[in-house]
Backbone as a chain_set.jsonl record, in Angstrom:
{"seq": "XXXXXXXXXXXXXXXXXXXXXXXXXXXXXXXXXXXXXXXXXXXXXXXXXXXXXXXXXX", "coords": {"N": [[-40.332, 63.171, -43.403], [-37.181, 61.925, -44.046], [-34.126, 62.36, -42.975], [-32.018, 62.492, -44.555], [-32.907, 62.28, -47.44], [-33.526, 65.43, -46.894], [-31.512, 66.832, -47.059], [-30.204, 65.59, -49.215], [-31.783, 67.117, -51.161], [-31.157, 69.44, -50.645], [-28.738, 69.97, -50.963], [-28.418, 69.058, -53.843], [-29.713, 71.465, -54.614], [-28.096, 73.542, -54.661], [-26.477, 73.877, -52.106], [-24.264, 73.733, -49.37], [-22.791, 71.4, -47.018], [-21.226, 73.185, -44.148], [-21.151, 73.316, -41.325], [-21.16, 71.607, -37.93], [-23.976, 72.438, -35.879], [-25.217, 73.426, -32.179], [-27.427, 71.662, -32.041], [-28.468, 71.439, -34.69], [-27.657, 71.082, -37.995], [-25.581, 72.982, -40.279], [-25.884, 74.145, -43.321], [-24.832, 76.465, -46.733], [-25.345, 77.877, -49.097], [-23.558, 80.685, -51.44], [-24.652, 83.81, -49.84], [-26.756, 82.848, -48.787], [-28.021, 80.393, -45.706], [-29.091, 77.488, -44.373], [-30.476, 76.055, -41.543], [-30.694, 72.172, -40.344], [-32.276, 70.53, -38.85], [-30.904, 68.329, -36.263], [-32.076, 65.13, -36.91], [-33.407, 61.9, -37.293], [-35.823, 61.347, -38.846], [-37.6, 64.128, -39.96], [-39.993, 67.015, -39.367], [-43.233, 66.467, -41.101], [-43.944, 69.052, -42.281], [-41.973, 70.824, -41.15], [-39.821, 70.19, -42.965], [-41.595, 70.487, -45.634], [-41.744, 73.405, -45.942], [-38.965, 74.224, -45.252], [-37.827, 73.771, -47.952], [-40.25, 74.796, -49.448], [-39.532, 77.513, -48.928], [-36.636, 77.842, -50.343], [-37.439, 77.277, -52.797], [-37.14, 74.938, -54.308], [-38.379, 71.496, -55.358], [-40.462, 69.009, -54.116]], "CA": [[-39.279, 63.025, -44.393], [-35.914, 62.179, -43.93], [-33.066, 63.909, -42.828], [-31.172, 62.314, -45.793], [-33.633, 63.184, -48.312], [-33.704, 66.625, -46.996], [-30.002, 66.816, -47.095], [-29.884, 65.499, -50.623], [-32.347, 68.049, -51.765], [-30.721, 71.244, -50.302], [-27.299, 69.618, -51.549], [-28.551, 69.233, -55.633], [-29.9, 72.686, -55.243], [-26.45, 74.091, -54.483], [-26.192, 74.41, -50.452], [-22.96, 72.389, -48.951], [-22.109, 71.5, -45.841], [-21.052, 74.286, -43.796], [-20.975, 72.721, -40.066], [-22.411, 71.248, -37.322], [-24.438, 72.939, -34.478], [-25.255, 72.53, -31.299], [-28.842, 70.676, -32.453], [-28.579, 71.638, -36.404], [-26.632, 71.016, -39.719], [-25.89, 74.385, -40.932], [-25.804, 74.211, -44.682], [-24.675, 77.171, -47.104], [-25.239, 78.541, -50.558], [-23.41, 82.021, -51.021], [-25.224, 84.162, -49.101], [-28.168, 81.482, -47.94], [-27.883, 79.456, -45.017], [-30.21, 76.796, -43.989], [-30.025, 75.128, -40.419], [-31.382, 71.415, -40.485], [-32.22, 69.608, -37.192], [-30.359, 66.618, -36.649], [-32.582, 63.912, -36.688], [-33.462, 61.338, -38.566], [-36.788, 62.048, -39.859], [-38.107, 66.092, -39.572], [-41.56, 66.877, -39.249], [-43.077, 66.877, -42.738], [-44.618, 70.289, -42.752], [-40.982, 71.843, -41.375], [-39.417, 69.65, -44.422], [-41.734, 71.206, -47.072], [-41.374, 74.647, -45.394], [-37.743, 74.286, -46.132], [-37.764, 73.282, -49.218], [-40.743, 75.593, -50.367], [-38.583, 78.785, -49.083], [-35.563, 77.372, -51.526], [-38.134, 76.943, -54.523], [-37.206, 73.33, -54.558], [-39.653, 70.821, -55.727], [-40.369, 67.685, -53.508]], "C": [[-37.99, 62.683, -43.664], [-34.883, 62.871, -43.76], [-32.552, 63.865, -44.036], [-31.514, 63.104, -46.925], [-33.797, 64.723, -48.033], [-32.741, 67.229, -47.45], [-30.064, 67.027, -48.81], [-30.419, 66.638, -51.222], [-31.914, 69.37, -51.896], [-29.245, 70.847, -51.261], [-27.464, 69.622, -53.432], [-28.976, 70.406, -55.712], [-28.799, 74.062, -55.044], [-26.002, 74.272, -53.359], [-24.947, 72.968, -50.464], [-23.261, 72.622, -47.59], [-21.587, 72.322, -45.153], [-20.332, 74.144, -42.382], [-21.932, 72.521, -39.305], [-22.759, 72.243, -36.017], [-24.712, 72.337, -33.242], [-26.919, 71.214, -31.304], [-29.147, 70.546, -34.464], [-27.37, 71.262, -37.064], [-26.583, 72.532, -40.1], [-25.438, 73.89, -42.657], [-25.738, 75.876, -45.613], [-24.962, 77.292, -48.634], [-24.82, 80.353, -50.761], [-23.765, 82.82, -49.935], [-26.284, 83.589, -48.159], [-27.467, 80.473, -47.066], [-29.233, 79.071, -44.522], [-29.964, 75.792, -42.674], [-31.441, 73.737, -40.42], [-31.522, 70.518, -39.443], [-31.605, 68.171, -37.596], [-31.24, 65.361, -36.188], [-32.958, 63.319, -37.302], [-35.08, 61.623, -38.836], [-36.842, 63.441, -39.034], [-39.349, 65.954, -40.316], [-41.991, 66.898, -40.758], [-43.19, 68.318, -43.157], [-43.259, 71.241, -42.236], [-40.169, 71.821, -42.556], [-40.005, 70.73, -45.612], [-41.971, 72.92, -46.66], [-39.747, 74.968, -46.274], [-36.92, 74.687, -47.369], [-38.718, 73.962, -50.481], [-39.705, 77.416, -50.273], [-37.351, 79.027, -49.875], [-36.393, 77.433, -53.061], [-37.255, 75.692, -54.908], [-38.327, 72.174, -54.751], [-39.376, 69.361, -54.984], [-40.192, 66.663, -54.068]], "O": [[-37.804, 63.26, -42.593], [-34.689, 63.94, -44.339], [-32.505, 64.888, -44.719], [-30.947, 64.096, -47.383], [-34.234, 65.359, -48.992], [-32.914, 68.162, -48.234], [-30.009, 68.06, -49.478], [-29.613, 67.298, -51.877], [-32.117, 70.194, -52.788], [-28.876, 71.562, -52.193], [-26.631, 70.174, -54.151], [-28.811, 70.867, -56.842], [-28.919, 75.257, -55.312], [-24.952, 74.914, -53.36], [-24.794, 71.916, -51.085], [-23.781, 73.608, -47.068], [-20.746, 72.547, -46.023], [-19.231, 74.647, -42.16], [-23.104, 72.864, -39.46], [-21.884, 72.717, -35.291], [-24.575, 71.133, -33.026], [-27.16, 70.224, -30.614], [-29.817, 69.781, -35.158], [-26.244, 71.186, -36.571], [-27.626, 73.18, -40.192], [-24.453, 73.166, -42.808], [-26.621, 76.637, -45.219], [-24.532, 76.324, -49.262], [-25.588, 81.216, -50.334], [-23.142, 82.546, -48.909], [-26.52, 83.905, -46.993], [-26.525, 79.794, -47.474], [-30.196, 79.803, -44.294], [-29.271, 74.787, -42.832], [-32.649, 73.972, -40.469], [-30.631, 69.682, -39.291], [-31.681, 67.367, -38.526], [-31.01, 64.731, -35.156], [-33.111, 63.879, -38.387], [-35.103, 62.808, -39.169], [-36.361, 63.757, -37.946], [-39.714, 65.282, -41.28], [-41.194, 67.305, -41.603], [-42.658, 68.762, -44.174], [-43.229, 72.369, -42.727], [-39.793, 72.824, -43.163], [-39.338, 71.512, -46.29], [-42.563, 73.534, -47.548], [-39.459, 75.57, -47.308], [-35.977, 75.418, -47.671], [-38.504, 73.936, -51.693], [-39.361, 78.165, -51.188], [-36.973, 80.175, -50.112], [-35.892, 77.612, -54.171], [-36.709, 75.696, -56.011], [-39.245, 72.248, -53.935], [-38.362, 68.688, -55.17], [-40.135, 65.612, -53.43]]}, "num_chains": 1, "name": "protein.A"}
Protein backbone atom coordinates (compact mmCIF):
# COMPACT_ATOMS: atom_id res chain seq x y z
CA UNK A 1 0.00 0.00 0.00
CA UNK A 2 0.90 3.38 -0.07
CA UNK A 3 2.10 5.66 2.31
CA UNK A 4 -0.46 8.19 0.91
CA UNK A 5 -3.30 5.94 1.03
CA UNK A 6 -2.37 5.02 4.47
CA UNK A 7 -2.10 8.59 5.44
CA UNK A 8 -5.44 9.41 3.89
CA UNK A 9 -7.10 6.64 5.76
CA UNK A 10 -5.82 7.40 9.33
CA UNK A 11 -6.52 11.21 8.37
CA UNK A 12 -10.65 10.58 7.40
CA UNK A 13 -10.77 8.52 10.51
CA UNK A 14 -9.81 11.50 12.67
CA UNK A 15 -5.83 11.18 13.36
CA UNK A 16 -3.79 14.54 12.20
CA UNK A 17 -0.53 15.16 11.78
CA UNK A 18 1.31 15.37 14.88
CA UNK A 19 5.17 15.30 13.68
CA UNK A 20 7.89 13.86 12.16
CA UNK A 21 10.31 11.19 13.61
CA UNK A 22 13.41 10.08 13.30
CA UNK A 23 12.09 7.12 10.64
CA UNK A 24 8.11 7.67 11.31
CA UNK A 25 5.10 10.10 10.85
CA UNK A 26 3.62 10.29 14.19
CA UNK A 27 -0.06 10.88 13.73
CA UNK A 28 -2.65 11.68 16.65
CA UNK A 29 -6.27 11.29 17.58
CA UNK A 30 -6.91 12.42 21.32
CA UNK A 31 -5.42 9.99 23.18
CA UNK A 32 -4.30 7.53 20.04
CA UNK A 33 -1.17 7.85 18.37
CA UNK A 34 -0.11 5.99 15.37
CA UNK A 35 3.62 6.06 14.07
CA UNK A 36 3.80 5.50 10.16
CA UNK A 37 7.16 4.64 8.50
CA UNK A 38 8.21 6.98 6.02
CA UNK A 39 8.23 5.37 2.91
CA UNK A 40 6.55 5.27 0.07
CA UNK A 41 4.85 2.05 -0.05
CA UNK A 42 4.56 -0.08 3.63
CA UNK A 43 4.44 -3.63 3.69
CA UNK A 44 0.83 -4.67 3.08
CA UNK A 45 0.29 -6.85 6.08
CA UNK A 46 1.87 -3.80 8.47
CA UNK A 47 -0.75 -1.46 6.42
CA UNK A 48 -3.77 -3.70 7.23
CA UNK A 49 -2.44 -4.25 10.79
CA UNK A 50 -2.75 -0.56 11.15
CA UNK A 51 -5.70 0.01 9.91
CA UNK A 52 -7.39 -3.21 11.44
CA UNK A 53 -6.24 -1.91 15.11
CA UNK A 54 -8.19 1.61 14.17
CA UNK A 55 -11.37 -0.42 12.97
CA UNK A 56 -10.93 1.21 9.64
CA UNK A 57 -12.07 -0.52 6.58
CA UNK A 58 -9.62 -0.86 3.56
Amino acid sequence: MKQRELVNKLISAGFSFERHGGNHDIYRRGSDIEKVPRHKEINEKLARAILKKWRIEL
